[in-house]
N, C-alpha and C positions, 0 to 999 in steps of 0.2 A: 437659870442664869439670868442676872440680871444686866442692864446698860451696862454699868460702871465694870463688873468682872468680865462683861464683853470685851471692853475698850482696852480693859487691861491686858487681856490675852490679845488682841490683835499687835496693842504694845510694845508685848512681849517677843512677839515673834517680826514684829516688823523695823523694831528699834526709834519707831515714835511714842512720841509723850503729848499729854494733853490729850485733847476728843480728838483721837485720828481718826475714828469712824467719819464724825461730819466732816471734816477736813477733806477728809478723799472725795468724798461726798460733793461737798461744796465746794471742790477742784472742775470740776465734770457739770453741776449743775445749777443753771443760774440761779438767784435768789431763790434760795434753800435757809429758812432759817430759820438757827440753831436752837431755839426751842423747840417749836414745832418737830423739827426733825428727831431729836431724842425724844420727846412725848411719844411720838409717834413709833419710834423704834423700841423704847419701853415695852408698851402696850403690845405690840406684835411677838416680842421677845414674851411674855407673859402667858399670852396667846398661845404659846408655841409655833406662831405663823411666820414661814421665812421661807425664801425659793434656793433650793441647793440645785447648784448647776457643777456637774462633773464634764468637767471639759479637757481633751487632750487627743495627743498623737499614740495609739494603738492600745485603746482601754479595754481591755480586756473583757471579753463577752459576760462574767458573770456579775459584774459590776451593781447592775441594776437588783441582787440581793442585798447592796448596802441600803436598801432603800426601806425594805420589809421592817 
């Protein structure tokens, strides 16, 4: 997957338009900027490097097979 079919699914499911990625991004973090951050999220996306964090109230013990 690349940037742009990222941004679109985030989108999709969030009902923004435009790079909402950096937006959320560069809501929360000061001088963030928007090349460097997509270069940067390109490259990693390419990569396949990205940190999933499952986070909740009563996840169930076998969770940690989504990972395999």
């Amino acid at each position: 997957m690349d940037y742009d079919d990222f941004v679109s699914r985030i989108n999709s499911r969030t009902g923004r338009t435009g790079n909402s990625l950096y937006d959320i991004v560069s809501e929360r973090v000061e001088e963030v900027a928007e090349k460097e951050f997509v270069d940067s999220a390109t490259r990693n996306l390419a990569r396949g490097r990205f940190l999933l964090l499952v986070v909740g109230d009563g996840i169930r013990e076998n969770v940690e097979n989504i990972s395999a």
